[in-house]
DSSP file (Angstrom, degrees, kcal/mol; ACC not computed):
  #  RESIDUE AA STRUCTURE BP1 BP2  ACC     N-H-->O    O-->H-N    N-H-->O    O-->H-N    TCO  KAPPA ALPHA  PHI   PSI    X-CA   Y-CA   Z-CA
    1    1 A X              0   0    0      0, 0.0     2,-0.6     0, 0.0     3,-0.1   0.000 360.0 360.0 360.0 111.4  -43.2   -2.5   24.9
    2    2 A X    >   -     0   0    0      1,-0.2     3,-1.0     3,-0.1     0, 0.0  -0.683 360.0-149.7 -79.4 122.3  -45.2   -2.5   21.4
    3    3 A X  G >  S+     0   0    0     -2,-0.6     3,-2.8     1,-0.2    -1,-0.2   0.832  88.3  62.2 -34.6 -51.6  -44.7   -5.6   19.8
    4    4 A X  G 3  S+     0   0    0      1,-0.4    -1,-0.2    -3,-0.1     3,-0.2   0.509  86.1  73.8 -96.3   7.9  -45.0   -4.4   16.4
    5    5 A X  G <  S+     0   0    0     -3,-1.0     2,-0.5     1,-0.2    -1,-0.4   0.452  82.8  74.0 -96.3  16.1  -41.9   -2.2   16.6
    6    6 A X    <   +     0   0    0     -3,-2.8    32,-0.2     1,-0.1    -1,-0.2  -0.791  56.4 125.1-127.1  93.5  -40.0   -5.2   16.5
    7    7 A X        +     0   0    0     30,-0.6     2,-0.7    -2,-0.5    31,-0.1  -0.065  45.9  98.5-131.8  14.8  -40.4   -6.1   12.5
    8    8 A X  E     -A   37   0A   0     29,-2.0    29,-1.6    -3,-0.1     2,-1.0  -0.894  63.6-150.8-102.0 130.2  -36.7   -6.2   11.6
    9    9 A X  E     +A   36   0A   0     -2,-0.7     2,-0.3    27,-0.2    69,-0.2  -0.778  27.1 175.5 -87.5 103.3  -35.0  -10.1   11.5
   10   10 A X  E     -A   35   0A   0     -2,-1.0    25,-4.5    25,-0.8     2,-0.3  -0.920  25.1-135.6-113.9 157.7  -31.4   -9.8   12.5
   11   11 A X  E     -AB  34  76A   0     65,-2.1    65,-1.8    -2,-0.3     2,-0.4  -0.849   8.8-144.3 -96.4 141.7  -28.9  -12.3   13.0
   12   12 A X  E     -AB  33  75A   0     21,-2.7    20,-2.8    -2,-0.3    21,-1.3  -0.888  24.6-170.4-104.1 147.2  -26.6  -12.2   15.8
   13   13 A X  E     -AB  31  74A   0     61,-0.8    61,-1.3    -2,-0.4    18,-0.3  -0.851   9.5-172.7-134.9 168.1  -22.5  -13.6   15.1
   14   14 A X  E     -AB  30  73A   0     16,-1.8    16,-0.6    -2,-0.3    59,-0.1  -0.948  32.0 -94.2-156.6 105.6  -19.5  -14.4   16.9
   15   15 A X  E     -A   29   0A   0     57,-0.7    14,-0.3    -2,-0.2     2,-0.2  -0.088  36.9-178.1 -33.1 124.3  -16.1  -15.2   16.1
   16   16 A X        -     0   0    0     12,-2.3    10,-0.0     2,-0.0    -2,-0.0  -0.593  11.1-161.4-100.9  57.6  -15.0  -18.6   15.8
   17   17 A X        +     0   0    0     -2,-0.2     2,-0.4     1,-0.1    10,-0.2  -0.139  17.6 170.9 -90.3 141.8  -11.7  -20.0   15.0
   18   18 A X  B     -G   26   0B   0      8,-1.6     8,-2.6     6,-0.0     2,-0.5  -0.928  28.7-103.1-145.6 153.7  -11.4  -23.2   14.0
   19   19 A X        -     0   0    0     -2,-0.4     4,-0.4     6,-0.2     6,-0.2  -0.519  19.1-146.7 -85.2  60.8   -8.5  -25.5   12.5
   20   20 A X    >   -     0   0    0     -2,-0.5     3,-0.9     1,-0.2    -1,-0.1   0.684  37.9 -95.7  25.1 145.5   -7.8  -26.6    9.1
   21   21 A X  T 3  S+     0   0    0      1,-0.2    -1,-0.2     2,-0.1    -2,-0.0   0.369 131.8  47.7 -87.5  33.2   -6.3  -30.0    8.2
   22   22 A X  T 3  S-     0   0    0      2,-0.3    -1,-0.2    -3,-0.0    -2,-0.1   0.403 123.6-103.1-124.3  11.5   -3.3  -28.5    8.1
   23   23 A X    <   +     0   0    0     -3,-0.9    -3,-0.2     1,-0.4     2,-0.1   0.354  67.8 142.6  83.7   7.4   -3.5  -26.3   11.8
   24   24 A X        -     0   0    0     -5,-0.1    -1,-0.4     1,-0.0     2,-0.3  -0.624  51.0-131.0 -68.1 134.5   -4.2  -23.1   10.4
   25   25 A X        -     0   0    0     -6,-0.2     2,-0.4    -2,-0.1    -6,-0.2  -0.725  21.9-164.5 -69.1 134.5   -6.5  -21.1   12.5
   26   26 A X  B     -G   18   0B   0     -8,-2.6    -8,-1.6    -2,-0.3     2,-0.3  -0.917  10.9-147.4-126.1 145.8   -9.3  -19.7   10.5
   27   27 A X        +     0   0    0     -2,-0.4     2,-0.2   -10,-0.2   -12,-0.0  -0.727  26.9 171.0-118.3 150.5  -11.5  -16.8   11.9
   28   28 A X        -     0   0    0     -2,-0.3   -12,-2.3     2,-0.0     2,-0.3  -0.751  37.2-122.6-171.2 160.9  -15.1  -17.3   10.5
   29   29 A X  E     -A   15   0A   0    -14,-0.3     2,-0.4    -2,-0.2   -14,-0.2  -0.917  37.9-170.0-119.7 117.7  -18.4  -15.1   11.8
   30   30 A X  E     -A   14   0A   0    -16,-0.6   -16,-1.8    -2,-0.3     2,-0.1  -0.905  22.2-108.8-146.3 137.6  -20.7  -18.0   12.9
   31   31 A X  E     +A   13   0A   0     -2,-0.4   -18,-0.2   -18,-0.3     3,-0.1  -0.499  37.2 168.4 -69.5 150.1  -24.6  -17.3   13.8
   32   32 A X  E     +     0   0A   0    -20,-2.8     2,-0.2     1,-0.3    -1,-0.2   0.596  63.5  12.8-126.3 -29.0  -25.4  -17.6   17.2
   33   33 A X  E     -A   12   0A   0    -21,-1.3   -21,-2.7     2,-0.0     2,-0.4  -0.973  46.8-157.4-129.3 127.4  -28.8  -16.1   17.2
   34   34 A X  E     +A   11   0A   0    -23,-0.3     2,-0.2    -2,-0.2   -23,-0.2  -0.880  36.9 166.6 -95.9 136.9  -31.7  -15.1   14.8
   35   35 A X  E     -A   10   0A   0    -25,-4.5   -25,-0.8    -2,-0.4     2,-0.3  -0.733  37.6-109.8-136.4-180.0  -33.9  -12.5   16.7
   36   36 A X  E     -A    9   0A   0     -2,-0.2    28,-0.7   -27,-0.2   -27,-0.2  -0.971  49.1-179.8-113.2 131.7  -36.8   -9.7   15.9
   37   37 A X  E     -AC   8  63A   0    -29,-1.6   -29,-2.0    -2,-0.3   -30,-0.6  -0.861  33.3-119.6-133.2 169.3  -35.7   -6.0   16.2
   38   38 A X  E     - C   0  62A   0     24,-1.0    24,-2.1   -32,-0.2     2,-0.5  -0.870  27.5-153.5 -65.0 136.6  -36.1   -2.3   16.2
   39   39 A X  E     + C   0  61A   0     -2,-0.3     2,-0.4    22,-0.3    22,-0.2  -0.950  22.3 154.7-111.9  55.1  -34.4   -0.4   14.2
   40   40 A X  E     - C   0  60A   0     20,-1.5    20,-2.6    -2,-0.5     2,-0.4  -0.926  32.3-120.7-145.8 119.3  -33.4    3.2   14.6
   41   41 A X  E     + C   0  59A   0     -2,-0.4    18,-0.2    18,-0.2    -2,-0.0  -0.580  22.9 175.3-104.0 159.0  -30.7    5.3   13.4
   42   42 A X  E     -     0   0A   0     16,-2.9     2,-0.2    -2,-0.4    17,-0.2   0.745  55.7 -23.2-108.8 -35.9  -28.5    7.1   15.3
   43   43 A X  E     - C   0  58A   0     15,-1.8    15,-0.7     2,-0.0     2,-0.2  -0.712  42.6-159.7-139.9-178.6  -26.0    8.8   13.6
   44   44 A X  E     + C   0  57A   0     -2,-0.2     2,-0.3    13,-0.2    13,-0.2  -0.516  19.8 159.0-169.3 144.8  -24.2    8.9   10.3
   45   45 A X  E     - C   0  56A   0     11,-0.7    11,-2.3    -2,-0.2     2,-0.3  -0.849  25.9-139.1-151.1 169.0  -20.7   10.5    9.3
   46   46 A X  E     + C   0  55A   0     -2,-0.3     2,-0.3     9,-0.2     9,-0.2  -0.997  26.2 165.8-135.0 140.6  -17.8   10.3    6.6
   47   47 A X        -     0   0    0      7,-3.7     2,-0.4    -2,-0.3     7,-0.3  -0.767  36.5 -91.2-132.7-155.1  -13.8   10.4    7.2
   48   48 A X        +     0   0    0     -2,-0.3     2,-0.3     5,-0.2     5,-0.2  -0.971  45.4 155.8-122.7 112.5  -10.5    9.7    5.5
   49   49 A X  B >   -H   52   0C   0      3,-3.1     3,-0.6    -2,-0.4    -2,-0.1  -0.859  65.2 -10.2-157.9 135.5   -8.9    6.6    5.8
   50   50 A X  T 3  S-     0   0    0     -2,-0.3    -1,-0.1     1,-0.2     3,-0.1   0.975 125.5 -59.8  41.2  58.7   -6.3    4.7    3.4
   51   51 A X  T 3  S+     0   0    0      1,-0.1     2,-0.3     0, 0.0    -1,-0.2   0.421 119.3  88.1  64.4  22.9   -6.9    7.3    0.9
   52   52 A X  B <  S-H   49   0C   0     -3,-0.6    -3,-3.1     2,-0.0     2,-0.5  -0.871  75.5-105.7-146.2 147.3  -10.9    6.7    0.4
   53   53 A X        -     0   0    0     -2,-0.3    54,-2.0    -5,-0.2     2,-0.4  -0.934  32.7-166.5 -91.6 124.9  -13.5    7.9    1.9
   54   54 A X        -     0   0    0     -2,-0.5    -7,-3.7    52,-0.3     2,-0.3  -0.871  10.1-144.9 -83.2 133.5  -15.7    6.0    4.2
   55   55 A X  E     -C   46   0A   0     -2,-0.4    50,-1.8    -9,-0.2     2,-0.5  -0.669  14.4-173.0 -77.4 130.7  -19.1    6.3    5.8
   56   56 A X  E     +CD  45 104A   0    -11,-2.3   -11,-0.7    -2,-0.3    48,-0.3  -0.904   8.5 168.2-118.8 108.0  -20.1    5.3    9.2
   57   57 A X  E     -CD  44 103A   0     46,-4.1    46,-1.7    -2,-0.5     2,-0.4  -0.768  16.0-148.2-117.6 179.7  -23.2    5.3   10.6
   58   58 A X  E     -CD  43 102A   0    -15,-0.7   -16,-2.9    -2,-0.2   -15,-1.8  -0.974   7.0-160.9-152.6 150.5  -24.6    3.9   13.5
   59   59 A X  E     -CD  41 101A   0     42,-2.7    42,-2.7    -2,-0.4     2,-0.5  -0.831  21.6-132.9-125.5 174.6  -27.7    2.5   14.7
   60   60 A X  E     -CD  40 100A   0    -20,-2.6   -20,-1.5    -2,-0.3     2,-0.4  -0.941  24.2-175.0-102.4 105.7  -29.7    1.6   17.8
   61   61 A X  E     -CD  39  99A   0     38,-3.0    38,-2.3    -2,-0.5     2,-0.3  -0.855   8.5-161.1-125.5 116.6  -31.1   -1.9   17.4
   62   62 A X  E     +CD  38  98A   0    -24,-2.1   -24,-1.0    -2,-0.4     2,-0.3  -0.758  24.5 159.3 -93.6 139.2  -33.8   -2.9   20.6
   63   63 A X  E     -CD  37  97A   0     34,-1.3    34,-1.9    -2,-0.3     2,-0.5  -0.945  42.7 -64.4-144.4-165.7  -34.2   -6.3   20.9
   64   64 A X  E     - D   0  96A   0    -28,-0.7    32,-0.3    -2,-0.3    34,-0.0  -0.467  63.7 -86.5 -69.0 127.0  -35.4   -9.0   23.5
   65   65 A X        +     0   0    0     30,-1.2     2,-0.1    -2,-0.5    24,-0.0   0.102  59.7 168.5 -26.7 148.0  -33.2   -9.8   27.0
   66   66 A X    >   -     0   0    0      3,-0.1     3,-1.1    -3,-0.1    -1,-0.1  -0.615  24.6-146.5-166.1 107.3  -31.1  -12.1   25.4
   67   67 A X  T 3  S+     0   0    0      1,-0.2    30,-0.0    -2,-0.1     0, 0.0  -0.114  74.3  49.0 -72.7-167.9  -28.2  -12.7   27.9
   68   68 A X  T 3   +     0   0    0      1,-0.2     2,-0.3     0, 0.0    -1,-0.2   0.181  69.9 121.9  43.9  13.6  -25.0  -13.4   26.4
   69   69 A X    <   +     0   0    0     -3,-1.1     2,-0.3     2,-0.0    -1,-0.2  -0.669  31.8 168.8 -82.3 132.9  -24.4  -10.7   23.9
   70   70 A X    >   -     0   0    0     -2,-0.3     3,-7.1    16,-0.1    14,-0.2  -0.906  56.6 -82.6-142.5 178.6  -21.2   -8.4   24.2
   71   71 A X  T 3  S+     0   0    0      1,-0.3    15,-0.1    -2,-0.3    -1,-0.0   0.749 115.3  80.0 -49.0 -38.4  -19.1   -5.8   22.2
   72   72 A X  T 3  S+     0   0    0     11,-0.1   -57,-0.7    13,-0.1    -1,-0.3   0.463  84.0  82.1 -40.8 -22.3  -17.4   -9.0   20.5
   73   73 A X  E <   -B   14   0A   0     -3,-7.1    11,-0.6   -59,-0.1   -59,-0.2  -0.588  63.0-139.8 -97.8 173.6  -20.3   -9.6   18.2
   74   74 A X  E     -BE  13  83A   0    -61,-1.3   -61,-0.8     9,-0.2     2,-0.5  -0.724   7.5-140.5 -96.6 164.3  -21.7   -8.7   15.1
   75   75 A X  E     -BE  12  82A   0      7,-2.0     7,-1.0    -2,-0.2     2,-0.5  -0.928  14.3-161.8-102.4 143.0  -25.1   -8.0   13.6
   76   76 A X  E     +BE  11  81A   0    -65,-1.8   -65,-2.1    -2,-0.5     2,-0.3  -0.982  10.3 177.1-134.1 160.7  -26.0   -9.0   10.5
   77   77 A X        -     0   0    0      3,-3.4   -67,-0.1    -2,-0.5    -2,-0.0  -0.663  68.8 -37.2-169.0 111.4  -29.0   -7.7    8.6
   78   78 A X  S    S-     0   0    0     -2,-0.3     3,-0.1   -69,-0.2   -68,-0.1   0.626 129.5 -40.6  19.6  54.4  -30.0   -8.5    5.0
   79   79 A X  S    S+     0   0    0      1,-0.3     2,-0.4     0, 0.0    -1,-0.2   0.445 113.1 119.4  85.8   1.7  -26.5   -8.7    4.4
   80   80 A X        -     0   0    0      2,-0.0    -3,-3.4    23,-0.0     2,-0.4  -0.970  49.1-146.1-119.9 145.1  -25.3   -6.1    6.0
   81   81 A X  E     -E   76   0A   0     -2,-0.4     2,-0.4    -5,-0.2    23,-0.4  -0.854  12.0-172.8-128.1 129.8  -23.0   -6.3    8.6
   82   82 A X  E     -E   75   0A   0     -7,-1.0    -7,-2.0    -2,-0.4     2,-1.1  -0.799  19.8-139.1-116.1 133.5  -22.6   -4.2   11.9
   83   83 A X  E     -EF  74 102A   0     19,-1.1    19,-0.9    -2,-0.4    -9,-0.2  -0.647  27.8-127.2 -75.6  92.3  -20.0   -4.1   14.6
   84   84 A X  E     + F   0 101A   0     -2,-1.1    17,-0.2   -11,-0.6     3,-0.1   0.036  26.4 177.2 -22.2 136.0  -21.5   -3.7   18.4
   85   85 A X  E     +     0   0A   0     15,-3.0     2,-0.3     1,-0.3    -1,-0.2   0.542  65.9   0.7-119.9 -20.0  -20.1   -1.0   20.0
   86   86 A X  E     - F   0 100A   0     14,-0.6    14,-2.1   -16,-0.1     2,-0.4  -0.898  49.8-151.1-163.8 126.1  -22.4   -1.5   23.4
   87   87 A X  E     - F   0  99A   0     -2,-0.3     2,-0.5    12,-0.2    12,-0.2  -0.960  19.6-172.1-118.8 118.1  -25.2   -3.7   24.9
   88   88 A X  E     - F   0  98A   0     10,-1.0     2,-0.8    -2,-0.4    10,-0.8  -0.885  22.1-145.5-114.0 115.8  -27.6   -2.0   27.5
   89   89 A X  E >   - F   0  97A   0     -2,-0.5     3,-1.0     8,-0.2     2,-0.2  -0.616  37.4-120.2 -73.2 128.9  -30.0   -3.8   29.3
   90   90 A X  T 3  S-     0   0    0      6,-2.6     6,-0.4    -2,-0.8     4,-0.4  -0.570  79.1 -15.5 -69.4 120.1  -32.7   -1.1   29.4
   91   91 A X  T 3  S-     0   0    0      1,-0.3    -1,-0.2    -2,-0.2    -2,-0.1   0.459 102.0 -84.7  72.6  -5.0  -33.6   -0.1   32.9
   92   92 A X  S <  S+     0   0    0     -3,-1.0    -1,-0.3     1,-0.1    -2,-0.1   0.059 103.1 119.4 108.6 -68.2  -32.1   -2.8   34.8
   93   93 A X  S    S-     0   0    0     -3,-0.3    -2,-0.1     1,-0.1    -1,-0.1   0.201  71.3-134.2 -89.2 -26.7  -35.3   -4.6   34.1
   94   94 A X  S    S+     0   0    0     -4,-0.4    -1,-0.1     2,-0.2     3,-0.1   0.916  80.6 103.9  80.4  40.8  -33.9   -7.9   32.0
   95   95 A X  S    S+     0   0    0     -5,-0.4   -30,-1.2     1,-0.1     2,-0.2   0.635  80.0  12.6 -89.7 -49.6  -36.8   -7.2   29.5
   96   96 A X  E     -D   64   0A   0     -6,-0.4    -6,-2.6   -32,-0.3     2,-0.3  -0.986  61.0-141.9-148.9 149.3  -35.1   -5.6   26.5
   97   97 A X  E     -DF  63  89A   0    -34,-1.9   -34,-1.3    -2,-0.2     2,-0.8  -0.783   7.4-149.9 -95.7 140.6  -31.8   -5.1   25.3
   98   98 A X  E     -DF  62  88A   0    -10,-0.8   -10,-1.0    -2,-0.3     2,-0.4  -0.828  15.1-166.5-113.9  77.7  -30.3   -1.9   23.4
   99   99 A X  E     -DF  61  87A   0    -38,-2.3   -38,-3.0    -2,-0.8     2,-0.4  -0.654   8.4-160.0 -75.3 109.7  -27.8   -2.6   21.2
  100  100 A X  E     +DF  60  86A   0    -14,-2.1   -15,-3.0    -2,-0.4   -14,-0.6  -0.635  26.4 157.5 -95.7 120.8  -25.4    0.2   19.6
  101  101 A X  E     -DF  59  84A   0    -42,-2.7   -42,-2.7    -2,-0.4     2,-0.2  -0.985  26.9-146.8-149.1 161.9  -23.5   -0.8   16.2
  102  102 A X  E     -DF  58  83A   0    -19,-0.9   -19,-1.1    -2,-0.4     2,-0.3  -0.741   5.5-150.0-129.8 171.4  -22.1    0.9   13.5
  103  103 A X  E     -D   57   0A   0    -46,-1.7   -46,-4.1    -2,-0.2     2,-0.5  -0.929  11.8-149.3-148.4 112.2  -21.8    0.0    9.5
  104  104 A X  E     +D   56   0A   0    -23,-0.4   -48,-0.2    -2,-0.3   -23,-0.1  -0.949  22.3 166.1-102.0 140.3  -19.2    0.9    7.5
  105  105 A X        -     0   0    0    -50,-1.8     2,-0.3    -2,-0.5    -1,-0.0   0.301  35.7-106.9-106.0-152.2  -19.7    1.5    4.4
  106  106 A X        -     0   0    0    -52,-0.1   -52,-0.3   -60,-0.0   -60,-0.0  -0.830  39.8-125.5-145.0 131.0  -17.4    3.4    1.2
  107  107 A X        -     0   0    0    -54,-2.0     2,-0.2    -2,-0.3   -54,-0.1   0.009  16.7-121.3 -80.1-175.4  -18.8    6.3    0.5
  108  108 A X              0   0    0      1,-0.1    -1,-0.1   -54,-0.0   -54,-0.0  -0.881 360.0 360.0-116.3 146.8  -19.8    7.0   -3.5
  109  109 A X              0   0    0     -2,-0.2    -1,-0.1     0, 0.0    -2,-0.0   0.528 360.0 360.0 105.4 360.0  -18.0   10.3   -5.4
């Protein structure tokens, strides 16, 4: 593992809900981790959806074991924000983790 492929700072977030003073539940994105990552992307597409076009891409973001991440989080990274779709511990081996997430975006045109 080269060190110096991991030169990205993401945050990792988690849904929270929390109460109001009046008992409304409120959903809020709350940090849970700041980490150093790799970077890479994997894909990148456009559809049709509620009359606009959107872009999706997705990338593959390596970072260090870090138990307790699932499909339930987000990334964010320098303000942009990606939905996990899958967290692989690489090999087995409980060294590094492989994190798949997508960004959508709205496409321009």
């Amino acid at each position: 593992m080269n060190p110096g492929l991991f030169r990205h700072r993401i945050t990792l977030l988690k849904m929270v809900v929390t109460e109001d003073e009046i008992g409304q539940q409120i959903e809020d994105w709350q940090p849970v981790r700041t980490c150093w990552a790799a970077i890479k992307t994997v894909s990148g597409r456009e559809y049709f959806a509620a009359a606009s076009v959107q872009a999706e891409r997705t990338y593959r973001f390596i970072i260090r074991y870090t138990p307790g991440i699932d499909e339930t989080m987000r990334i964010d990274y320098q303000g942009r924000q990606f939905d996990i779709q899958s967290v692989l511990n690489d090999d087995e081996r409980k060294k590094t983790l492989t994190i798949i997430a997508t960004e959508r975006v709205a496409a321009d045109g």
